[in-house]
N, CA and C atoms as an extended XYZ file, in Angstrom:
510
Properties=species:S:1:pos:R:3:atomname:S:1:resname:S:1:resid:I:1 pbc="F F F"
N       -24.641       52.294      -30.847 N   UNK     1
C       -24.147       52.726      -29.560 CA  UNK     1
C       -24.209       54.248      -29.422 C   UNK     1
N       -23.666       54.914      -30.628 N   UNK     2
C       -23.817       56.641      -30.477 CA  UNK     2
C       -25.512       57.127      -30.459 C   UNK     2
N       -26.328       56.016      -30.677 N   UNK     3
C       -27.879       56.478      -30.836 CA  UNK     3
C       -28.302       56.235      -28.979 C   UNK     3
N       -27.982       55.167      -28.845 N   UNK     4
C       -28.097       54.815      -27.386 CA  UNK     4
C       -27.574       56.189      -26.643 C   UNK     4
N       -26.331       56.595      -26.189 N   UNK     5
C       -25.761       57.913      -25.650 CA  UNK     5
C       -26.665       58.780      -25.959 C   UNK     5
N       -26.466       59.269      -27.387 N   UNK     6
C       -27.390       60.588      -27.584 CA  UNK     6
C       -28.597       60.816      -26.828 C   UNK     6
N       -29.554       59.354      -26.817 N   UNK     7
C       -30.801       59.161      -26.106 CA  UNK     7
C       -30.388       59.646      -24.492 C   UNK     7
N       -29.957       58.891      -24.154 N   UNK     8
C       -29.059       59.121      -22.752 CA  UNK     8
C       -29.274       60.591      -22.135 C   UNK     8
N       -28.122       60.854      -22.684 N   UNK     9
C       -27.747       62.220      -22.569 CA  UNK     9
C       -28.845       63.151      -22.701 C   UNK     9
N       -29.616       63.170      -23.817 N   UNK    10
C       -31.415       64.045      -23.970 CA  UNK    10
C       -32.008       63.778      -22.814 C   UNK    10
N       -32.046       62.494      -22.245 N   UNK    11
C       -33.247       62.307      -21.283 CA  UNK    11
C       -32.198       62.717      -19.614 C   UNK    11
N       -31.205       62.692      -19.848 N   UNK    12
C       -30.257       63.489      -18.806 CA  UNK    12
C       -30.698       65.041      -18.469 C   UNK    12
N       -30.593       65.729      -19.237 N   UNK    13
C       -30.612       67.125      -19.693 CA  UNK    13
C       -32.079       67.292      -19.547 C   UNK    13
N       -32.922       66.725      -19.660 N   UNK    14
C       -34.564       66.944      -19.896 CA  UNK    14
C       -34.873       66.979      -18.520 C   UNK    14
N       -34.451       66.010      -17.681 N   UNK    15
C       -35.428       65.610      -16.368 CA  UNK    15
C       -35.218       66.916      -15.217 C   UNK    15
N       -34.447       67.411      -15.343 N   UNK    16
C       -34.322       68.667      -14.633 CA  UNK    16
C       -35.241       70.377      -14.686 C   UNK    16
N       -35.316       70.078      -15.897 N   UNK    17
C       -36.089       71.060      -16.603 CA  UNK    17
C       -37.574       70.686      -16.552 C   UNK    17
N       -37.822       70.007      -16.131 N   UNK    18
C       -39.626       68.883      -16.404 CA  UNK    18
C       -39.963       68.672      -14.846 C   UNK    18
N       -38.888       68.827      -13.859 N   UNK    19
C       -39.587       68.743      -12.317 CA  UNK    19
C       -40.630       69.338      -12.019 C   UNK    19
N       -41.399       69.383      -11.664 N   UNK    20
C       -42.774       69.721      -11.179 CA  UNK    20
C       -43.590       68.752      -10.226 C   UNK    20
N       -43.456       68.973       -9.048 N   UNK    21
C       -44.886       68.241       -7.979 CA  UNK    21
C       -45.864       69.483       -7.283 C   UNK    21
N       -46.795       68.472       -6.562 N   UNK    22
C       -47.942       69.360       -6.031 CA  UNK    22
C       -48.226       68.552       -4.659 C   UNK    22
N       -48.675       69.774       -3.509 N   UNK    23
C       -49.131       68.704       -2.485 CA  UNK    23
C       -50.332       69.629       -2.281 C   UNK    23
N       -51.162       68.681       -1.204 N   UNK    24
C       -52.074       69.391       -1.177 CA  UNK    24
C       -52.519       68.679        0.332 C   UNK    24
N       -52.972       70.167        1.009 N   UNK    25
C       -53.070       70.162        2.705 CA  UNK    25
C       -54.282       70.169        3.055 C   UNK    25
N       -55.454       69.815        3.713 N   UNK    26
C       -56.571       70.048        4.576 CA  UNK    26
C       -57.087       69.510        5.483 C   UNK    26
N       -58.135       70.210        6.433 N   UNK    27
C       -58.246       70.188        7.650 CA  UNK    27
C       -59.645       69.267        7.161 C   UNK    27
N       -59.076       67.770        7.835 N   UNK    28
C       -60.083       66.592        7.735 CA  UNK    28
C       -61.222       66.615        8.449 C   UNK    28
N       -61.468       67.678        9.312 N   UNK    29
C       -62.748       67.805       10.726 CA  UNK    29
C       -63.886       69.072        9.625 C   UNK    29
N       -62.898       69.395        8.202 N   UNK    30
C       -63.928       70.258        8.129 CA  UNK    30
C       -65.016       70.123        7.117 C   UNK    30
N       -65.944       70.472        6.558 N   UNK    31
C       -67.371       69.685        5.960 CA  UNK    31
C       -67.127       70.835        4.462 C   UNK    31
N       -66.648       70.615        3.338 N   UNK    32
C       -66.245       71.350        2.672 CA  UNK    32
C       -67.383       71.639        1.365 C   UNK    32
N       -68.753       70.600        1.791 N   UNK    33
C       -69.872       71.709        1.345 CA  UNK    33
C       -70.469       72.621        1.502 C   UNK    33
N       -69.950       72.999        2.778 N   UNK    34
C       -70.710       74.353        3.074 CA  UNK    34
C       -70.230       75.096        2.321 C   UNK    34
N       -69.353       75.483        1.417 N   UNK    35
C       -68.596       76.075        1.326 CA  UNK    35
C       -69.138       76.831       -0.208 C   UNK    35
N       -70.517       77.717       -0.278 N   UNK    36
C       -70.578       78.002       -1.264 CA  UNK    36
C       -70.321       79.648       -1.563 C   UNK    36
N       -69.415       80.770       -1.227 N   UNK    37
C       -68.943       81.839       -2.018 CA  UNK    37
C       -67.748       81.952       -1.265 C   UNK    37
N       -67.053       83.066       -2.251 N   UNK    38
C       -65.353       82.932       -2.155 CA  UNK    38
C       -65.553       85.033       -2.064 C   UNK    38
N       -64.266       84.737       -1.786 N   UNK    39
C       -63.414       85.974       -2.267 CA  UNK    39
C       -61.873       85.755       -2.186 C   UNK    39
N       -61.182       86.658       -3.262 N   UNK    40
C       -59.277       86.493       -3.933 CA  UNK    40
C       -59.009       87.694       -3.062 C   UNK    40
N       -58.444       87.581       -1.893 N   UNK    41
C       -57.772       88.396       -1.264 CA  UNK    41
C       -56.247       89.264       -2.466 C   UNK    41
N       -55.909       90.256       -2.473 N   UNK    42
C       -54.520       90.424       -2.756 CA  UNK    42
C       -53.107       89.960       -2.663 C   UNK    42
N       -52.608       88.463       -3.487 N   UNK    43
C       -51.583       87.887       -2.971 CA  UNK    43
C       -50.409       88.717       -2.984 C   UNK    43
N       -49.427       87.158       -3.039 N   UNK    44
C       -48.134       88.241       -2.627 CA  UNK    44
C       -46.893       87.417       -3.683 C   UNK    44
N       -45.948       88.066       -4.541 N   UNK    45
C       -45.327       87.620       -5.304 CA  UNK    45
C       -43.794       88.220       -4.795 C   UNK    45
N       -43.401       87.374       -4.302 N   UNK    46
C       -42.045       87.414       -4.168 CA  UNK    46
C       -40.657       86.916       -5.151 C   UNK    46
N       -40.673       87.676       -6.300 N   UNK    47
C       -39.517       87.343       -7.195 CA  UNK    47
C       -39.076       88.986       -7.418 C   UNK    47
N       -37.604       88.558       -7.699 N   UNK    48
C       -36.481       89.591       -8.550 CA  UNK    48
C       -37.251       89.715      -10.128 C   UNK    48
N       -37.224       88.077      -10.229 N   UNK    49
C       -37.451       88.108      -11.904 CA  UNK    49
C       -38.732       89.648      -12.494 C   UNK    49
N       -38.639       90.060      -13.354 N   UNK    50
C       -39.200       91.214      -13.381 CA  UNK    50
C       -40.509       89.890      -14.240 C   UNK    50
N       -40.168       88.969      -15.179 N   UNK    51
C       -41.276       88.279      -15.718 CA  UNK    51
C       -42.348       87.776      -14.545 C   UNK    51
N       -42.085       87.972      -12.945 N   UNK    52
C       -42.958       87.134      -12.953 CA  UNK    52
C       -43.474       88.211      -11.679 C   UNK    52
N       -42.849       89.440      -11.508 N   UNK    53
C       -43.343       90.546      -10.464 CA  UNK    53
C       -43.610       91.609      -11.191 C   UNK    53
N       -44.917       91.060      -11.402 N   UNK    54
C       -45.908       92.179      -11.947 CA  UNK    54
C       -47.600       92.448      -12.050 C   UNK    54
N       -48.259       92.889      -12.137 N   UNK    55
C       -49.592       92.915      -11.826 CA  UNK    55
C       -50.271       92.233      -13.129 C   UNK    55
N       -49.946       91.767      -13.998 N   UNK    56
C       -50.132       90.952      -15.132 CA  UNK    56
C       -50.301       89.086      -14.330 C   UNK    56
N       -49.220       88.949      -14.261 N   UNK    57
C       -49.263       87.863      -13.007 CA  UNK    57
C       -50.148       87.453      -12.002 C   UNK    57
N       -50.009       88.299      -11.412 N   UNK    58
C       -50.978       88.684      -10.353 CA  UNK    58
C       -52.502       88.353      -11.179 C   UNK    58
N       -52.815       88.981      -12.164 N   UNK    59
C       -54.147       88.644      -12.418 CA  UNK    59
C       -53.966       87.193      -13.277 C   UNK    59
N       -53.702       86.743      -13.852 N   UNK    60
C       -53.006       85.625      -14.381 CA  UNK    60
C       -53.679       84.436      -13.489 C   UNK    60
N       -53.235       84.557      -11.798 N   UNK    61
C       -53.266       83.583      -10.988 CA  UNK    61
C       -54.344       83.853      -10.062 C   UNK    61
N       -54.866       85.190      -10.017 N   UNK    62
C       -56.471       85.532       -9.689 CA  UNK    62
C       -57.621       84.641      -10.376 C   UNK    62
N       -57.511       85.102      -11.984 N   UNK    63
C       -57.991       84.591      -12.531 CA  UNK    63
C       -58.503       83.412      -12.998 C   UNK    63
N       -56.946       82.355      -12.889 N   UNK    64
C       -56.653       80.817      -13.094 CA  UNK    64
C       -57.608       80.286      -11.661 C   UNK    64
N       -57.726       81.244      -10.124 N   UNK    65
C       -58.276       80.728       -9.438 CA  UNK    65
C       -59.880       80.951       -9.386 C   UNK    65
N       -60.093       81.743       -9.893 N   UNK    66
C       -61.743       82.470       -9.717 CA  UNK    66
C       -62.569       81.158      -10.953 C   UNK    66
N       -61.658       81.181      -12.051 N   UNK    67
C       -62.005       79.804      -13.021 CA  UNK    67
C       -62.539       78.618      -12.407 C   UNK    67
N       -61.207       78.221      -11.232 N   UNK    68
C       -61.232       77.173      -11.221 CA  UNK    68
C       -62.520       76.718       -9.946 C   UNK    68
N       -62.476       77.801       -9.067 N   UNK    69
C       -63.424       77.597       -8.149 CA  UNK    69
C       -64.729       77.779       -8.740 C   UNK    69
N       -65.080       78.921       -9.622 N   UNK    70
C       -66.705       78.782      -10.392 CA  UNK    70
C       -67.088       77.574      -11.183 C   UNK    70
N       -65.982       76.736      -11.452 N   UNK    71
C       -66.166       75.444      -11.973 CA  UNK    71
C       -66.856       74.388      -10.786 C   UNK    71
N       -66.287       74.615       -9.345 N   UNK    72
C       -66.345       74.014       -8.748 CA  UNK    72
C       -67.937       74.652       -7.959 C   UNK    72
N       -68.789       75.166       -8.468 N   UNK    73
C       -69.827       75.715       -8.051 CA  UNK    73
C       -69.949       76.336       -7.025 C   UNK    73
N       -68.534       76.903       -7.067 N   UNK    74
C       -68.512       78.263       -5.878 CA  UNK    74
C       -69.259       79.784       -6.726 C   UNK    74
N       -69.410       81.282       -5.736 N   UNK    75
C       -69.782       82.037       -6.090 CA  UNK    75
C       -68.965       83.262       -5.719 C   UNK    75
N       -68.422       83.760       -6.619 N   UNK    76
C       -67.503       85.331       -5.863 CA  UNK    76
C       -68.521       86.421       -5.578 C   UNK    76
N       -68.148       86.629       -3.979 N   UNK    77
C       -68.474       87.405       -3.433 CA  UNK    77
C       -67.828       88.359       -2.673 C   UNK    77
N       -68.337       89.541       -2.431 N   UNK    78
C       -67.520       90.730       -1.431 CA  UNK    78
C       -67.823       90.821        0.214 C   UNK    78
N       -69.233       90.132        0.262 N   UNK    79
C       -69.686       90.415        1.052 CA  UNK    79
C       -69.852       88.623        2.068 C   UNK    79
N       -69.343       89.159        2.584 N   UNK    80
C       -69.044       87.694        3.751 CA  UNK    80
C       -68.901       86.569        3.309 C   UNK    80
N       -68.254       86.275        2.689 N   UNK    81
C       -67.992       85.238        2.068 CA  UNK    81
C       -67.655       83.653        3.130 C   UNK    81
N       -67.593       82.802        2.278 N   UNK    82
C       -67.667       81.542        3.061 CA  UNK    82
C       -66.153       81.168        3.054 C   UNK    82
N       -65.595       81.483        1.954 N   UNK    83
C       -63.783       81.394        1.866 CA  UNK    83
C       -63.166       82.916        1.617 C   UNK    83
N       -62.244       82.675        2.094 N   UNK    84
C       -60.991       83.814        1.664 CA  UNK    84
C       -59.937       83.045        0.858 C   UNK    84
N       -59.573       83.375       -0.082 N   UNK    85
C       -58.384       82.836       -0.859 CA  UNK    85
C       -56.871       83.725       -0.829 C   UNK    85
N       -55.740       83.143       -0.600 N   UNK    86
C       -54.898       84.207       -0.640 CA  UNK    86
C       -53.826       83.276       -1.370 C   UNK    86
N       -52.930       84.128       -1.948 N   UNK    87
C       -52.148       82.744       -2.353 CA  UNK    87
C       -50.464       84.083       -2.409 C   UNK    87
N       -49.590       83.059       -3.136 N   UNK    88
C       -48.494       83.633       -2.859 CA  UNK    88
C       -47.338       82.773       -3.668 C   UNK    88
N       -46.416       83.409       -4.280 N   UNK    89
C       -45.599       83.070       -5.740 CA  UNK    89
C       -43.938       83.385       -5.144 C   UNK    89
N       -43.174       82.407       -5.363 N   UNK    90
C       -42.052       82.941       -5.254 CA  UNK    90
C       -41.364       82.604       -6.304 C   UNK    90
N       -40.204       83.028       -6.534 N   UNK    91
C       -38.882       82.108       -7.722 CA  UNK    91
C       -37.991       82.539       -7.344 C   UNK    91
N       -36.867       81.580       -7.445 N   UNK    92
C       -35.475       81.522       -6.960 CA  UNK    92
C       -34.921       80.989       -8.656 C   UNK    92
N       -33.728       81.821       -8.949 N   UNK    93
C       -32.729       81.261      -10.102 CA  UNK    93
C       -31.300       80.939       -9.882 C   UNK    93
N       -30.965       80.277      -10.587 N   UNK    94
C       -30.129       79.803      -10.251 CA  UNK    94
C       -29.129       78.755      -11.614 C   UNK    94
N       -28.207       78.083      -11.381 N   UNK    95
C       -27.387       77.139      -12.294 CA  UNK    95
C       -27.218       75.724      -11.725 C   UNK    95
N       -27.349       74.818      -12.241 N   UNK    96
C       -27.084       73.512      -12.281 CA  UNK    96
C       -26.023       72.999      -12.868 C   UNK    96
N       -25.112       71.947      -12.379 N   UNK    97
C       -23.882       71.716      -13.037 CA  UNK    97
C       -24.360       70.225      -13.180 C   UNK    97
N       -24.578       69.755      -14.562 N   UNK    98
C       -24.698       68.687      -14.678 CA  UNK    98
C       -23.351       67.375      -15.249 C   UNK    98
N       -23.346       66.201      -14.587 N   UNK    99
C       -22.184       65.721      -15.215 CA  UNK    99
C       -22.875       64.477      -16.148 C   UNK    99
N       -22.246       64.424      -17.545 N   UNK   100
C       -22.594       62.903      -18.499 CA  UNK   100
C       -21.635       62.516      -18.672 C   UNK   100
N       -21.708       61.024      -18.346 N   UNK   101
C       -20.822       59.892      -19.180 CA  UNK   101
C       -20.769       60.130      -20.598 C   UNK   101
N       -18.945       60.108      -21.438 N   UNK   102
C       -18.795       60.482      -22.426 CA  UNK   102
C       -17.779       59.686      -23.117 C   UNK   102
N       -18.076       59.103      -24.123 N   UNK   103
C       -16.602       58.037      -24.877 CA  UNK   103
C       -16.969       57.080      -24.846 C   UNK   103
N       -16.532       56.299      -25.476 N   UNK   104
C       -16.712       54.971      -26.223 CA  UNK   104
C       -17.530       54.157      -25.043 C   UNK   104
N       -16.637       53.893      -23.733 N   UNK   105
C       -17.396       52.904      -22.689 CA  UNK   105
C       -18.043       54.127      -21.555 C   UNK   105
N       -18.218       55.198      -21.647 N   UNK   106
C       -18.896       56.155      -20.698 CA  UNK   106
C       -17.800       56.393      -19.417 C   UNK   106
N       -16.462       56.654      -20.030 N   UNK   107
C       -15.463       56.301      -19.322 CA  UNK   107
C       -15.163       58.209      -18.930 C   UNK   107
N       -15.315       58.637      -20.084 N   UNK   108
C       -15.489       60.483      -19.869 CA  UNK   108
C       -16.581       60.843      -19.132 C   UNK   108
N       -16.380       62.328      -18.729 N   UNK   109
C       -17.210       62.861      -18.339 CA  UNK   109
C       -17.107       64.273      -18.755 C   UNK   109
N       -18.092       64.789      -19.319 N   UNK   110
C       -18.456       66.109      -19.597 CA  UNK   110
C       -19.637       67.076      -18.726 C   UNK   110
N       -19.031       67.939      -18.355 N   UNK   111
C       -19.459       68.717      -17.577 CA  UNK   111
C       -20.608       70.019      -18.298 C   UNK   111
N       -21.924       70.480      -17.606 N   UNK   112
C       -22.290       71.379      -18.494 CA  UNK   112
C       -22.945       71.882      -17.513 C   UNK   112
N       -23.502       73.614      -17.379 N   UNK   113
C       -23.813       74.701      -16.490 CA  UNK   113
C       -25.343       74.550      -17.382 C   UNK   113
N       -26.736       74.381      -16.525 N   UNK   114
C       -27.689       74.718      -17.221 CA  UNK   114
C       -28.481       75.887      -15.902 C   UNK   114
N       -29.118       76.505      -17.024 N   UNK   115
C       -29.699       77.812      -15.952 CA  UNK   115
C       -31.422       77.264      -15.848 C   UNK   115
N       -31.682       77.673      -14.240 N   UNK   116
C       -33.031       77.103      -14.410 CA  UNK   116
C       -33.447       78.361      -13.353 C   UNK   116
N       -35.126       78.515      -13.461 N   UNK   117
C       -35.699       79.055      -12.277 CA  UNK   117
C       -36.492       78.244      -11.601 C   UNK   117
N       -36.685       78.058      -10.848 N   UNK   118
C       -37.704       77.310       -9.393 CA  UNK   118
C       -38.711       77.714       -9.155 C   UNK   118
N       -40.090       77.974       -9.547 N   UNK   119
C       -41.261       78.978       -8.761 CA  UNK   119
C       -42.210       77.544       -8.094 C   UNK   119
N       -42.528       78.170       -6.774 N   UNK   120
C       -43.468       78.090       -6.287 CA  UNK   120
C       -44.512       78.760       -5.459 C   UNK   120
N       -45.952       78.154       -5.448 N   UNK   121
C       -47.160       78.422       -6.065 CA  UNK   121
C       -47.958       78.188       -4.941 C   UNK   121
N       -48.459       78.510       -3.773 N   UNK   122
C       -48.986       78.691       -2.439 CA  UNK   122
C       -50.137       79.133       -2.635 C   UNK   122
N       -51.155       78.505       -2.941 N   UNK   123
C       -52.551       78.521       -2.511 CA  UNK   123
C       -53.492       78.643       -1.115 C   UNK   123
N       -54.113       79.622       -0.452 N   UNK   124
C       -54.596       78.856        0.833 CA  UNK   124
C       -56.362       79.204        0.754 C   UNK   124
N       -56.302       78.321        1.324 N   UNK   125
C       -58.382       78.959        1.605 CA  UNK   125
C       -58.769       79.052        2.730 C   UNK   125
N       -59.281       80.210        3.456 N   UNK   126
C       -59.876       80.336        4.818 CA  UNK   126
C       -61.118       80.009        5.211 C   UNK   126
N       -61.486       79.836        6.117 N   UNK   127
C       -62.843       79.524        6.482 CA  UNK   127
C       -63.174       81.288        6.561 C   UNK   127
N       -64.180       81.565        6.387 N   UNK   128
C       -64.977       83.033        6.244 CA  UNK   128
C       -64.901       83.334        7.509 C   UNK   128
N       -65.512       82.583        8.483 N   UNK   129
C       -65.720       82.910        9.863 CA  UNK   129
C       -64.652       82.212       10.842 C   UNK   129
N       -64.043       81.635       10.840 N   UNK   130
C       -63.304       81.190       11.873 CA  UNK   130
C       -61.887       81.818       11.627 C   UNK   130
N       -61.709       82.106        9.954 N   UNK   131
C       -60.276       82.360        9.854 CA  UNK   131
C       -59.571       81.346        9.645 C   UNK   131
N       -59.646       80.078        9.801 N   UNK   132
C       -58.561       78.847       10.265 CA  UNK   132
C       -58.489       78.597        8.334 C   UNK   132
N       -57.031       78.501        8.246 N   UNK   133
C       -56.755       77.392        7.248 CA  UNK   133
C       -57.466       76.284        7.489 C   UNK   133
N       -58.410       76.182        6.078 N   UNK   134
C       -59.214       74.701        6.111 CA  UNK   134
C       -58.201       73.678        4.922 C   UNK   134
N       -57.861       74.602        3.897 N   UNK   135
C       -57.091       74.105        2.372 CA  UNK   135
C       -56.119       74.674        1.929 C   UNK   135
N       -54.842       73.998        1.674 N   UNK   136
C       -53.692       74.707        1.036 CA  UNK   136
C       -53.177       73.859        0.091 C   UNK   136
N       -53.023       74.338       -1.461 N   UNK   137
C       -51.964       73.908       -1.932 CA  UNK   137
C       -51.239       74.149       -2.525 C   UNK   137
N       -49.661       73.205       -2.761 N   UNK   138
C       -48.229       74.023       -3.467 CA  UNK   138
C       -48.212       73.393       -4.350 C   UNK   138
N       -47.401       74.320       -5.784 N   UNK   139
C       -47.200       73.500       -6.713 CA  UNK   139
C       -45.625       74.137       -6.713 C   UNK   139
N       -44.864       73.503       -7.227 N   UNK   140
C       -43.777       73.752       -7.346 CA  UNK   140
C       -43.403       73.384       -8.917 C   UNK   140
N       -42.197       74.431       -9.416 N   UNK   141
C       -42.357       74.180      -10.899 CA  UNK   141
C       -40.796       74.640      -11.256 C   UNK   141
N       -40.230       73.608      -11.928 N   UNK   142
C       -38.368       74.157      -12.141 CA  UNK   142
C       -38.767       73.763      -13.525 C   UNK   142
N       -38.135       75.380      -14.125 N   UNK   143
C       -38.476       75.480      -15.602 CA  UNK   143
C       -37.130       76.686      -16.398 C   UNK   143
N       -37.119       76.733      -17.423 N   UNK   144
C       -35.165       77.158      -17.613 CA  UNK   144
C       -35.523       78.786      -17.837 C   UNK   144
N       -36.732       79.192      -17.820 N   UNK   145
C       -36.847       80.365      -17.247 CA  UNK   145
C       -37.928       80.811      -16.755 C   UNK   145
N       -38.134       82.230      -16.256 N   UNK   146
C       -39.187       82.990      -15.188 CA  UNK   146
C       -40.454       82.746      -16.201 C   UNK   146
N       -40.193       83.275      -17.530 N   UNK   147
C       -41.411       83.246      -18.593 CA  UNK   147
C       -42.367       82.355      -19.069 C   UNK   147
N       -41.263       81.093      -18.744 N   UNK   148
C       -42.119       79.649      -18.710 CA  UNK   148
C       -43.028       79.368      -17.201 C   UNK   148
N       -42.346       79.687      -16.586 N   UNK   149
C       -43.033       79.333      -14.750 CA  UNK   149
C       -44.499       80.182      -15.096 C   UNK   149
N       -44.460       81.626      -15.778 N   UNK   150
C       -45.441       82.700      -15.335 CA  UNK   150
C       -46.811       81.799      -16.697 C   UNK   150
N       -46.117       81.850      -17.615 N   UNK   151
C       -46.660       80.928      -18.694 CA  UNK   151
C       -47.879       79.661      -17.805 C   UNK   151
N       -46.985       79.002      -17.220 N   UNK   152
C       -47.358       77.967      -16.850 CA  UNK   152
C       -48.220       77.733      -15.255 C   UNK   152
N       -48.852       78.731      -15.326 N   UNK   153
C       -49.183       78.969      -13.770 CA  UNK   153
C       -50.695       78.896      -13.897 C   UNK   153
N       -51.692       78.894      -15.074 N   UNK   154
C       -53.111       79.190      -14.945 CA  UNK   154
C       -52.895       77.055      -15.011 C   UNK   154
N       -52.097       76.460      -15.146 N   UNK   155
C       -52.517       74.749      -15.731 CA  UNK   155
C       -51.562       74.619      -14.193 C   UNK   155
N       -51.095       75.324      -13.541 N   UNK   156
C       -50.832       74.803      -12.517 CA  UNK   156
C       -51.617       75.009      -11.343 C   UNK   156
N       -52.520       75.969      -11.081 N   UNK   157
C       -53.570       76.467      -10.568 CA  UNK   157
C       -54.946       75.023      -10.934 C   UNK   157
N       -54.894       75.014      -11.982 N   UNK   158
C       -55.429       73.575      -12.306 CA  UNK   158
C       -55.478       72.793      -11.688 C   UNK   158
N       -54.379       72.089      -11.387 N   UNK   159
C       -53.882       70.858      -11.423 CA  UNK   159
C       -53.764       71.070       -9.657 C   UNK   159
N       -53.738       71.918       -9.134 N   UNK   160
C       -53.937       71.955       -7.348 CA  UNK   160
C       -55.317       71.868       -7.448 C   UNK   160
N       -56.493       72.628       -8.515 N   UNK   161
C       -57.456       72.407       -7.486 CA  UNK   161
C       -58.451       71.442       -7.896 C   UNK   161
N       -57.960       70.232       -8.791 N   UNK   162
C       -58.330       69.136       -9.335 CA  UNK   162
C       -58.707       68.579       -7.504 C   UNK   162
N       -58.232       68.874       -7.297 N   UNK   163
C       -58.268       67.876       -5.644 CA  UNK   163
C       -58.962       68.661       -4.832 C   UNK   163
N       -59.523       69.459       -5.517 N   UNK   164
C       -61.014       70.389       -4.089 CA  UNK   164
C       -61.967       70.186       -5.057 C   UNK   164
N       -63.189       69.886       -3.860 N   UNK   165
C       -63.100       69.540       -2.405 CA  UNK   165
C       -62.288       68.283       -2.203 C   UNK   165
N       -61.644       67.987       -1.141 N   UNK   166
C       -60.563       66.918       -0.917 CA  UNK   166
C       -61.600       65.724       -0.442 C   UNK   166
N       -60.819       64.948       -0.524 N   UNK   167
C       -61.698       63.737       -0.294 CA  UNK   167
C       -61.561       63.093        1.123 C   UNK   167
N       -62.316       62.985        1.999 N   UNK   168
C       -61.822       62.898        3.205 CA  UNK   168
C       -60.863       61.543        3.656 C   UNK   168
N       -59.703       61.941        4.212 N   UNK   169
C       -59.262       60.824        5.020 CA  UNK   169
C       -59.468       59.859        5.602 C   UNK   169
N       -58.936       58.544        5.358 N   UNK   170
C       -59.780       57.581        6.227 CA  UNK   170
C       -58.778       57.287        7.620 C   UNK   170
């Protein structure tokens, strides 16, 4: 029974710290082979945390994107490009008050303060010439600190653009 709880309680404490989803937005009218050179506009990072507002970062998630699109047989370019990329980082911190069942029949309850940060991860892609958002996507990531989010941002950059080009809607 105390092996059962213990389990409990770990996978209590874990699932908060392990949140992470992704969505991902685009404009179904648009033909997303044309689409062969880019350029990484200058994003925008909106955190206190000093781990994750800094120009280290910043290239971090340049980088994780310039990867992921030359994979995708795009070409960086300066000069008129077919996309604009801009993207944009925030984190919010904060405490969680978690409550567990405690004692023999789960009749207690113990109370515990865990500290987490929140970042999310705003991707967008422009059409070169029209300007219009064609592709956006968010990842969102609650992790127990700024160092892990900044850590974890080139496999989250990933994992949004696993899904470009999008597959069209039916």
């Amino acid at each position: 029974m105390k092996v059962l709880n213990l389990i409990v309680v770990l996978l209590y404490f874990s699932i908060p710290l392990l949140a992470d989803n992704h969505d991902i937005e685009f404009d179904n009218q648009v033909d997303f082979s044309k689409f062969k050179t880019f350029t990484i506009r200058e994003g925008q990072i909106t955190s206190k945390q000093p781990e994750l507002n800094s120009t280290l970062v910043r290239k971090k998630i340049e980088e994780a994107v310039r990867s992921q699109l030359k994979s995708k047989h795009l070409e960086e370019t300066d000069n008129r490009p077919d996309l604009f990329v801009t993207y944009r980082l925030g984190a919010t911190g904060g405490r969680k008050v978690q409550a567990f069942p405690v004692g023999p029949r789960g009749l207690g309850t113990r109370r515990r303060t865990v500290r987490f940060t929140e970042g999310t991860l705003v991707i967008d892609l422009r059409d070169g010439g029209s300007r219009s958002l064609v592709w956006r996507g968010v990842y969102r990531d609650d992790e127990s600190t700024a160092a892990k989010i900044s850590e974890k941002l080139p496999e989250d950059v990933k994992k949004l653009f696993s899904e470009y080009p999008p597959k069209k809607k039916k």
